[in-house]
N, CA, C and O of each residue as an XYZ file, in Angstrom:
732
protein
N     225.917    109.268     80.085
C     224.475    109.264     80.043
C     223.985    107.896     80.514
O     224.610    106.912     80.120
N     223.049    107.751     81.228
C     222.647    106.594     81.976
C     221.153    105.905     81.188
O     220.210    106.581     80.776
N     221.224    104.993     81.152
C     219.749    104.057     80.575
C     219.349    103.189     81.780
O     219.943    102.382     82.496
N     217.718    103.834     81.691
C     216.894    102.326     82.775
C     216.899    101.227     82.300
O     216.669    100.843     81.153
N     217.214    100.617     83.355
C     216.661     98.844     82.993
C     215.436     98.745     83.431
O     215.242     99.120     84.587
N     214.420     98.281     82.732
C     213.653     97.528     83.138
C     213.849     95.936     82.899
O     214.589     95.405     82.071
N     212.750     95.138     84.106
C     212.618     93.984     84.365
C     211.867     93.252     83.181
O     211.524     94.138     82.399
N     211.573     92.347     82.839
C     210.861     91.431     81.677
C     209.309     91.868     81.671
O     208.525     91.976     80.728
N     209.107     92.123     83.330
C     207.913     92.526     83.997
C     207.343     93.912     83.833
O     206.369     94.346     84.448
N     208.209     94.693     82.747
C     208.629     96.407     83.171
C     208.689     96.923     84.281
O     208.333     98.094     84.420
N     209.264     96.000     85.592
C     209.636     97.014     86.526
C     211.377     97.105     86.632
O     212.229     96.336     86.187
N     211.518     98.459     87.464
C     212.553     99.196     87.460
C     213.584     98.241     87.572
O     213.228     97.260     88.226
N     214.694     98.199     87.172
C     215.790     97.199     87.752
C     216.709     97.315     88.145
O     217.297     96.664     89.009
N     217.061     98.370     87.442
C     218.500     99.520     87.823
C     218.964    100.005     86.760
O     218.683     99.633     85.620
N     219.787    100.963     87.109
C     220.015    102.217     86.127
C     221.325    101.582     85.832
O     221.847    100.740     86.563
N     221.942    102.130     84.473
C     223.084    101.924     83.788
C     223.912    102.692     82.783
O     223.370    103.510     82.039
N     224.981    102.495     82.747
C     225.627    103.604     81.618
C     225.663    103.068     80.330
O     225.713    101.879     80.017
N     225.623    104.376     79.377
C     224.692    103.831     78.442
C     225.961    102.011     77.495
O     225.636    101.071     76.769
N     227.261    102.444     78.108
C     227.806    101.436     77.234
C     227.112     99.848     77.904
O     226.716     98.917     77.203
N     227.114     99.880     79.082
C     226.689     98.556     79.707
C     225.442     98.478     78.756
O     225.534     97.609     77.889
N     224.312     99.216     78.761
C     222.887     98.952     77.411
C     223.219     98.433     76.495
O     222.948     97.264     76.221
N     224.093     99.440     75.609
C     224.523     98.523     74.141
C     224.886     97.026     74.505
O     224.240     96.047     74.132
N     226.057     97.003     75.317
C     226.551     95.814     75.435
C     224.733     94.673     75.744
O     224.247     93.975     74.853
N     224.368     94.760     76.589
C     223.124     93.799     76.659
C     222.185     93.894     75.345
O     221.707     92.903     74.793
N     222.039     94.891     75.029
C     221.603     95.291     73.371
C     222.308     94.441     72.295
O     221.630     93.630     71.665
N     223.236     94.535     72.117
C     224.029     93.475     71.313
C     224.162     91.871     71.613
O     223.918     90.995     70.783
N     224.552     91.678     72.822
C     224.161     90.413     73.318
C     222.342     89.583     73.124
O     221.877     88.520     73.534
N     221.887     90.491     72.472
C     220.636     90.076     72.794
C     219.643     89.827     73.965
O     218.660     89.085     73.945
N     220.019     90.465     74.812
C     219.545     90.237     76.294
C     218.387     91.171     76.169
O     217.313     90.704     76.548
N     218.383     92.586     75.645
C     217.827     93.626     75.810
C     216.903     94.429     74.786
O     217.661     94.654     73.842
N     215.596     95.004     74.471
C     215.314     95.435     73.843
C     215.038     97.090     74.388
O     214.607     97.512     75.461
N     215.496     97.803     73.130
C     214.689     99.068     73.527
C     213.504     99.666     73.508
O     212.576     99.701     72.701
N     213.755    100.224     74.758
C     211.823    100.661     74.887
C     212.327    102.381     73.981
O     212.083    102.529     72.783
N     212.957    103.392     74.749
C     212.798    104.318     74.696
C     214.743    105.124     74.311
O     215.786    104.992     74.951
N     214.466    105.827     73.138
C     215.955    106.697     72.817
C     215.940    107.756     72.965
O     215.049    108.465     72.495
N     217.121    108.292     73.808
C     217.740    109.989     73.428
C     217.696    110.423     72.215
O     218.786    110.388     71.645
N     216.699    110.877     71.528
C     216.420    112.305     70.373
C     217.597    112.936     70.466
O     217.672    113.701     69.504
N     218.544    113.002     71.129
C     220.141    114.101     70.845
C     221.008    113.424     70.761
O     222.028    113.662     70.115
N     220.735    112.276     71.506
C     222.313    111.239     72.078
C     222.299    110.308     70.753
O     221.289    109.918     70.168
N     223.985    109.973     70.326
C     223.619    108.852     69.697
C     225.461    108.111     69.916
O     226.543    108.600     70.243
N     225.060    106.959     69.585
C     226.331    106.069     69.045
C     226.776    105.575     68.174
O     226.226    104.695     67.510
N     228.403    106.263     67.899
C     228.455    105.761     66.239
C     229.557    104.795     66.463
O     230.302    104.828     67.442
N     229.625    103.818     65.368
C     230.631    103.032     64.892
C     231.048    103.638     63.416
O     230.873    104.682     62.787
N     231.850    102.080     63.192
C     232.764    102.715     61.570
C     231.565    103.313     60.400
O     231.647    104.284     59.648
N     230.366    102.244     60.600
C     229.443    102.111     59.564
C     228.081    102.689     59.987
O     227.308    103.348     59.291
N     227.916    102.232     61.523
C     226.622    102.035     62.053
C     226.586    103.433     62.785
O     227.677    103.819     63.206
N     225.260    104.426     63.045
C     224.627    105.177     63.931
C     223.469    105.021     64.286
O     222.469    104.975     63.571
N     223.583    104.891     65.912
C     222.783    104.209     66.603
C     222.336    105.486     67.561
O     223.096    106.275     68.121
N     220.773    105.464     67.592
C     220.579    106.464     68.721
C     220.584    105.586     70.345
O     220.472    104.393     70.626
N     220.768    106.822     71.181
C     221.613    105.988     72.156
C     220.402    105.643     73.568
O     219.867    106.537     74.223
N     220.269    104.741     73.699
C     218.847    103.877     74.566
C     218.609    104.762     75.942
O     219.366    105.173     76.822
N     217.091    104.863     75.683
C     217.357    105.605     77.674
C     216.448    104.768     78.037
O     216.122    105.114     79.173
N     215.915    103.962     77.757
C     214.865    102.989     78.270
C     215.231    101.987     77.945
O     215.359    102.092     76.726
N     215.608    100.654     78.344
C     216.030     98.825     77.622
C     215.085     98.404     78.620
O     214.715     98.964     79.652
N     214.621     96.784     77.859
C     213.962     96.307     78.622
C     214.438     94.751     78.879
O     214.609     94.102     77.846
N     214.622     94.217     79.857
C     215.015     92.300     79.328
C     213.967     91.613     78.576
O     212.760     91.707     78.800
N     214.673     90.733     77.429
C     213.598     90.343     77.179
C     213.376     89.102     77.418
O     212.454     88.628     76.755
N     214.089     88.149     78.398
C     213.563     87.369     78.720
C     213.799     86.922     80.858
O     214.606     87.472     81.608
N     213.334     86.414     81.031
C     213.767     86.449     82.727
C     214.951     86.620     83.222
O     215.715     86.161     82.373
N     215.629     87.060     84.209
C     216.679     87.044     84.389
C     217.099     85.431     85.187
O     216.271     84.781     85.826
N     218.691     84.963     84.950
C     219.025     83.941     85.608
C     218.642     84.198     86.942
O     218.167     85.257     87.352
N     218.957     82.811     87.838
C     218.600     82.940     89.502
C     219.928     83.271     89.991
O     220.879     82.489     89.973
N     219.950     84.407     90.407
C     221.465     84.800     91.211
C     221.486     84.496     92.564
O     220.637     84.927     93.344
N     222.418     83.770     92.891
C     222.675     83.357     94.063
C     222.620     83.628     95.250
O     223.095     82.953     96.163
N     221.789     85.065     95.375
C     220.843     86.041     96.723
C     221.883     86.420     96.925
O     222.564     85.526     97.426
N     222.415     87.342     96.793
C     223.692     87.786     97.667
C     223.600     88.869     96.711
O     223.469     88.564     95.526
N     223.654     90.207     97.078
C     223.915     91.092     96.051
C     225.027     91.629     96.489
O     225.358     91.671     97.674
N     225.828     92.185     95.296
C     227.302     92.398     94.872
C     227.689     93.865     95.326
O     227.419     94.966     94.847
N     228.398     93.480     96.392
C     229.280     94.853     97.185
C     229.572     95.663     96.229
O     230.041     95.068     95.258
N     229.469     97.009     96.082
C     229.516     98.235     95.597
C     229.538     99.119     95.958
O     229.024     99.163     97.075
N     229.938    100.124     95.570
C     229.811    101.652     96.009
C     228.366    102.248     95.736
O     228.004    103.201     96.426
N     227.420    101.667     94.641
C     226.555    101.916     94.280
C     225.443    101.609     95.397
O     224.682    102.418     95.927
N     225.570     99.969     95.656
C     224.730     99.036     96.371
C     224.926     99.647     97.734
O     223.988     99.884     98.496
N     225.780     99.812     97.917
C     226.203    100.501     99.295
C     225.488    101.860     99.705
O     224.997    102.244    100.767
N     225.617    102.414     98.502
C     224.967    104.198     98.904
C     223.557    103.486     98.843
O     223.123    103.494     99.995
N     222.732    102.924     98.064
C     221.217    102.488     97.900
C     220.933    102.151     99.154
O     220.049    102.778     99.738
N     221.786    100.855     99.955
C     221.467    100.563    101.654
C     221.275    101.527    102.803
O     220.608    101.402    103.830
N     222.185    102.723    102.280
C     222.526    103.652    103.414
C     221.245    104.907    103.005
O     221.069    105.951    103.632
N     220.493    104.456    101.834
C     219.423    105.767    100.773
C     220.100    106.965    100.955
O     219.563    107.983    101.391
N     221.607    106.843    100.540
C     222.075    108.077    100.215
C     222.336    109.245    101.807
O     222.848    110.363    101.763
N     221.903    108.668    102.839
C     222.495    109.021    104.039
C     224.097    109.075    104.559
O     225.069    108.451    104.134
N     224.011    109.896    105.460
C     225.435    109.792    106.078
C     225.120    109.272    107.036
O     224.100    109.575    107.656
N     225.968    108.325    107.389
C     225.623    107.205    108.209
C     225.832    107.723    109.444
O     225.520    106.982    110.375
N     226.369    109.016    109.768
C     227.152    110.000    111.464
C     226.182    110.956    111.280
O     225.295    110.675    112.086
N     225.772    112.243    110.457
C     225.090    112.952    110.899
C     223.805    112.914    110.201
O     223.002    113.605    110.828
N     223.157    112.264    108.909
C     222.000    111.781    108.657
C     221.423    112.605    107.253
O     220.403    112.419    106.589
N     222.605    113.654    107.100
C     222.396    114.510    106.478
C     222.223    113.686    104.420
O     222.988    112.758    104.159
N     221.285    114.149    103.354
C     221.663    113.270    102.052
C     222.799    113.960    101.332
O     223.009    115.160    101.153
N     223.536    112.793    100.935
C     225.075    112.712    100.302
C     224.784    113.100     98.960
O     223.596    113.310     99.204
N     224.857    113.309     98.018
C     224.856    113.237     96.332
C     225.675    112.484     96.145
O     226.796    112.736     96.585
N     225.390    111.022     95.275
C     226.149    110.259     95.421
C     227.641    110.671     95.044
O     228.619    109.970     95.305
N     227.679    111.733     94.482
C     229.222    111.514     93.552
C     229.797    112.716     94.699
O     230.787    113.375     94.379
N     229.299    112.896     95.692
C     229.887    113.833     96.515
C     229.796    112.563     98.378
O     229.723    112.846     99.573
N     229.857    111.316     97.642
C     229.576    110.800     99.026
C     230.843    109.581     99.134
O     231.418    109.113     98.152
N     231.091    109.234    100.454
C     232.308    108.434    100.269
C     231.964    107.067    101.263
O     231.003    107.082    102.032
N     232.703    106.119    101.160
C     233.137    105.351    101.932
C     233.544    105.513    103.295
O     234.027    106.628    103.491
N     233.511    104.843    104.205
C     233.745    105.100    105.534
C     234.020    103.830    106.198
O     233.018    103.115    106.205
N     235.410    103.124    106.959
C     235.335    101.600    107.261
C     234.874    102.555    108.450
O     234.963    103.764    108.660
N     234.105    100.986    109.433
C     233.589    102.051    110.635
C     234.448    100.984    112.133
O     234.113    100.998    113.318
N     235.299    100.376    111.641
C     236.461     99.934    112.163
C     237.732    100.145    111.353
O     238.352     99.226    110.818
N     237.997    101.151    111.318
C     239.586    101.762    110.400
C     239.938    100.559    109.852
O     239.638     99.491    110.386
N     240.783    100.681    108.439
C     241.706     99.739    108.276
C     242.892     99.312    108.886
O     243.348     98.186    109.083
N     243.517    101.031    109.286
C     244.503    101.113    109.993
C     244.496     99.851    111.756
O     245.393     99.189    112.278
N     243.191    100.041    112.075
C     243.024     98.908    113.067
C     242.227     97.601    112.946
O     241.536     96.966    113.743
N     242.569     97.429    111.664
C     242.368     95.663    111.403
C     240.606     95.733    110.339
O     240.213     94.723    109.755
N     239.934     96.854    110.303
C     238.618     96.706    109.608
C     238.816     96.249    108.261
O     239.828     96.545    107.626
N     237.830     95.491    107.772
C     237.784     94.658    106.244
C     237.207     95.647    105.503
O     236.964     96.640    106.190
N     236.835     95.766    104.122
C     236.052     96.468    103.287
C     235.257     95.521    103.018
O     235.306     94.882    101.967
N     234.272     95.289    104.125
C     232.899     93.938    103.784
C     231.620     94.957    104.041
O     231.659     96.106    104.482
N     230.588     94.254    103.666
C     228.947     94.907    104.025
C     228.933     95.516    105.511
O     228.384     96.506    105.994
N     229.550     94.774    105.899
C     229.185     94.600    107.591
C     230.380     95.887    108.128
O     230.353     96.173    109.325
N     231.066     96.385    107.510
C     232.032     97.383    107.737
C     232.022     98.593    107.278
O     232.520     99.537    107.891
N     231.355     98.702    105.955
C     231.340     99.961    105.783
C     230.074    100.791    105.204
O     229.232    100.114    104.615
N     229.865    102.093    105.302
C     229.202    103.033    105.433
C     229.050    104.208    104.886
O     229.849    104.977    105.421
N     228.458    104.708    104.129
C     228.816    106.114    103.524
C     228.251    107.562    104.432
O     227.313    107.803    105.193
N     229.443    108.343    103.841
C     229.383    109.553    105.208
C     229.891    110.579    103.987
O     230.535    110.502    102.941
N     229.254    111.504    104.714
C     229.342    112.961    104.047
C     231.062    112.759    104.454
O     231.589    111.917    105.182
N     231.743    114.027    103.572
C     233.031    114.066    103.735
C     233.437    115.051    105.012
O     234.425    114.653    105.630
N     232.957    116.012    105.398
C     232.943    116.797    106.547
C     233.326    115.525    108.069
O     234.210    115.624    108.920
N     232.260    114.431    107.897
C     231.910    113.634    109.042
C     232.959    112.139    108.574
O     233.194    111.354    109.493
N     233.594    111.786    107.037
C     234.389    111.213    107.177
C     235.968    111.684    107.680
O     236.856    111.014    108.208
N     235.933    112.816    107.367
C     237.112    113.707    108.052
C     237.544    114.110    109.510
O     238.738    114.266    109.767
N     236.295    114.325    110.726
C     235.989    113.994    111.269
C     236.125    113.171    112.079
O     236.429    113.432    113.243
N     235.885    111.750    111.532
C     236.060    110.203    112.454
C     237.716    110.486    112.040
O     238.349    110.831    113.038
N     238.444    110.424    110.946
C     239.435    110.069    110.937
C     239.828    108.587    110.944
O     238.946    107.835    110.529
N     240.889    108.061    111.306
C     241.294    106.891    111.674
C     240.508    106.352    112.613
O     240.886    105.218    112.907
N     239.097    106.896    113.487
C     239.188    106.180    114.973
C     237.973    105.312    114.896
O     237.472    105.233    113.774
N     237.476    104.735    115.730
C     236.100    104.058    115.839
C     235.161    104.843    116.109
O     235.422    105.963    116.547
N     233.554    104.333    115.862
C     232.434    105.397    115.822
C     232.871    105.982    117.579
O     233.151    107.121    117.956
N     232.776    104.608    118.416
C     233.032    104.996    119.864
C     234.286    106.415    120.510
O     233.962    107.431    121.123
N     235.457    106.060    120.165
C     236.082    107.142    119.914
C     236.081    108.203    119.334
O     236.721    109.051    119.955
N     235.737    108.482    118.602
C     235.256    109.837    117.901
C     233.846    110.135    118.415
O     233.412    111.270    118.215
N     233.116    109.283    119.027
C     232.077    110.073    119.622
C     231.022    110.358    118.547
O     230.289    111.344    118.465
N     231.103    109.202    117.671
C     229.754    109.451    116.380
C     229.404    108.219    116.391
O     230.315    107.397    116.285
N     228.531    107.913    116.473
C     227.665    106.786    116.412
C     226.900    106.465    115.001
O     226.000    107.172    114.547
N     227.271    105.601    114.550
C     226.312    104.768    113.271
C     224.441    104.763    112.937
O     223.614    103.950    113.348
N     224.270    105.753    112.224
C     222.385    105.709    112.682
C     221.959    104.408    112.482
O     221.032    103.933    113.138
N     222.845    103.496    111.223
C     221.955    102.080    111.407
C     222.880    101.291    111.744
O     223.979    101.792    111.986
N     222.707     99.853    111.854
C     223.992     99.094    111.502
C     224.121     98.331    110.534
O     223.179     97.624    110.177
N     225.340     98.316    109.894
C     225.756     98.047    108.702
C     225.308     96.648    108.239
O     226.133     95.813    108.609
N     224.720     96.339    107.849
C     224.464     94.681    107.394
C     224.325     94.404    106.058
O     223.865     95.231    105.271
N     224.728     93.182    105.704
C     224.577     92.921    103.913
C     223.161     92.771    103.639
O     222.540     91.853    104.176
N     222.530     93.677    102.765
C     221.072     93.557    102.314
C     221.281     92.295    101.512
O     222.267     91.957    100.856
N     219.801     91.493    101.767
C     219.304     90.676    101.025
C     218.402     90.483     99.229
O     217.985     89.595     98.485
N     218.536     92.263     99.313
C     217.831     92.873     97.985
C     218.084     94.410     97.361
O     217.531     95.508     97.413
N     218.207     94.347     97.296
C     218.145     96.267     97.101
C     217.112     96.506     95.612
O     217.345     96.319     94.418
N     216.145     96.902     96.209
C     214.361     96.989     95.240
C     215.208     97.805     94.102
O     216.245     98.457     94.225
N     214.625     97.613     93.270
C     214.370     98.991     91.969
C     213.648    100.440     92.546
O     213.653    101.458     91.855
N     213.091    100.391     93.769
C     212.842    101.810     93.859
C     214.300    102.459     94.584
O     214.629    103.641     94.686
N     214.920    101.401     94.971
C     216.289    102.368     95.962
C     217.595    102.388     95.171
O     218.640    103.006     95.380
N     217.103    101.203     93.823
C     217.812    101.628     92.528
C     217.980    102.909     91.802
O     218.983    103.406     91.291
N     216.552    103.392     91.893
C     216.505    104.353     90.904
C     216.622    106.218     91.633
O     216.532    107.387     91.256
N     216.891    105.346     92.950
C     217.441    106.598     94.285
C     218.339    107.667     93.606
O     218.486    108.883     93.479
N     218.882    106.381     93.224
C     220.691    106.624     92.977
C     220.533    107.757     91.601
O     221.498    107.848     90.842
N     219.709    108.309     91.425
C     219.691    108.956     90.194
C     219.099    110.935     90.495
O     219.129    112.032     89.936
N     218.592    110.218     91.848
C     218.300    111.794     92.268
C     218.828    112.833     91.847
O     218.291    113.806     91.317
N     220.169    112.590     92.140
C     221.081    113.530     92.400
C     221.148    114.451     91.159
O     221.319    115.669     91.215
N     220.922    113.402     89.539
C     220.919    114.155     88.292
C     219.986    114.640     87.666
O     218.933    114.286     88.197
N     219.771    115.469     86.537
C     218.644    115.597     85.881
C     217.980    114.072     85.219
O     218.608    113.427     84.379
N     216.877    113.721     85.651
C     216.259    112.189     85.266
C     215.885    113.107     83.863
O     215.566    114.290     83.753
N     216.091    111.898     82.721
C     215.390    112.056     81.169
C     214.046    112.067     81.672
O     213.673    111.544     82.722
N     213.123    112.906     80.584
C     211.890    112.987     81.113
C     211.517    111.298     80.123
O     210.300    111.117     80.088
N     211.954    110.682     79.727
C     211.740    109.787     78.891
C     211.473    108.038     80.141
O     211.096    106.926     79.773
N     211.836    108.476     81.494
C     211.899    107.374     82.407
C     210.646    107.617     82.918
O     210.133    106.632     83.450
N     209.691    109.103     82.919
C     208.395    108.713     83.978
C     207.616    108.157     83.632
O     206.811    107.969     84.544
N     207.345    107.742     82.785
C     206.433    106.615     82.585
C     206.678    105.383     83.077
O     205.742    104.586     83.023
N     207.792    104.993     83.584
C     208.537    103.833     84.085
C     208.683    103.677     86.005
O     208.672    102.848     86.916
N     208.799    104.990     85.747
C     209.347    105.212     87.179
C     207.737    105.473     88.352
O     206.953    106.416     88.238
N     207.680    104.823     88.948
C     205.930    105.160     89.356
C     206.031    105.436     91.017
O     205.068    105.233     91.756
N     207.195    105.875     91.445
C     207.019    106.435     92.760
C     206.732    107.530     92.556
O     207.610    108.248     92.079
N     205.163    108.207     92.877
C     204.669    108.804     93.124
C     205.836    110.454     93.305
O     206.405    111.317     92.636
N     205.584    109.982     94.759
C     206.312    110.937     95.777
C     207.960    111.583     95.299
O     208.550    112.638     95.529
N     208.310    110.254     94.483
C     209.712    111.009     93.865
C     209.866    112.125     93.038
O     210.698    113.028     92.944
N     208.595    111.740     92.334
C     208.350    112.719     91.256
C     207.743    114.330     91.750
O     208.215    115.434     91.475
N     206.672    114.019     92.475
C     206.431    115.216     93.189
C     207.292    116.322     93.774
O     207.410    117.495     93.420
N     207.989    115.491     94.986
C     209.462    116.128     95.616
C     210.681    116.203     94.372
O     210.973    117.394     94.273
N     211.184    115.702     93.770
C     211.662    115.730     92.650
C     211.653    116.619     91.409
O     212.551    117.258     90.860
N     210.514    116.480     91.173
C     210.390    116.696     89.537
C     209.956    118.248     89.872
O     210.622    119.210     89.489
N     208.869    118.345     90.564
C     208.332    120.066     91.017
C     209.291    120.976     91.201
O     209.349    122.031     90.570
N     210.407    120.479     92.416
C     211.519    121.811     92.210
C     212.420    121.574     91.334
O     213.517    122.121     91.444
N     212.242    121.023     90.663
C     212.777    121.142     89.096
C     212.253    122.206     88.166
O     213.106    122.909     87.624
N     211.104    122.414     87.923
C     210.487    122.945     87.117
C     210.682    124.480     87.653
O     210.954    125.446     86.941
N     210.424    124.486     89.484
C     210.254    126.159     89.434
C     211.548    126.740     88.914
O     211.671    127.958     88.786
């Protein structure tokens, strides 16, 4: 089960599982805004209902601009695209792609890799976009940010707690989103 972060500011910050929450919850980093009514966490002594909303409660440190290679950060750059035919991935149905093989010398850096539907990573195979005759829709570069709205992308794919829209204020997500949900 996943908990929003919000910013000190209440904006979005990124989504998390719920143990990473506790952990900032306990550390004192974090307060809760909002709990799962079903979910909870127990210890030997303690039952804790389990956070779907945390908030920081005080600024975050200055991180050194560089945000941290991931599979996560990675699908957010690419917004859940396949980087060959354009088609959206679900993240847990989407993969990695070096777009210079390893097999021929490619690194696993920003600048190398790409997420691709599995049809179109199967596809390239071992070869280069040029050889295989698929071309890259963007090119790969290390983002300088990845917003809280391309944070909270990454969540499409599941049923969102109705306990985040008050948080979550892209419009349009909710509309496209939330509507064919309901029918």
């Amino acid at each position: 089960m996943d908990t929003l972060v919000l910013s000190r500011t209440w904006e979005v910050d990124r989504v998390v599982g719920w143990e990473e929450a506790m952990s900032l919850l306990i550390a004192g980093r974090v307060e809760i805004v909002e709990e799962y009514d079903d979910r909870f966490v127990r210890s030997v002594s303690v039952t804790f209902n389990m956070p779907s909303v945390v908030r920081f409660i005080s600024g975050l440190r200055f991180r050194n601009g560089k945000v941290k290679f991931s599979r996560q950060n990675v699908y957010s750059r690419d917004k859940g695209r396949c980087q060959y035919c354009g088609v959206h991935v679900p993240r847990h149905e989407s993969t990695f792609d070096h777009v210079i093989p390893r097999c021929k010398g490619g690194k696993t850096t920003w600048e190398n890799i790409v997420i691709a539907c599995l049809p179109c990573n199967q596809k390239k195979g071992g070869r280069t976009p040029k050889e295989a005759r698929m071309p890259t829709r963007t090119k790969p570069v290390r983002p300088t940010h990845i917003s809280g709205a391309n944070r909270i992308m990454l969540t499409r794919d599941k049923n969102v707690p109705p306990s985040w829209k008050n948080y979550i204020r892209d419009a349009q997500y909710w509309n496209t989103e939330l509507e064919s949900d309901n029918e």
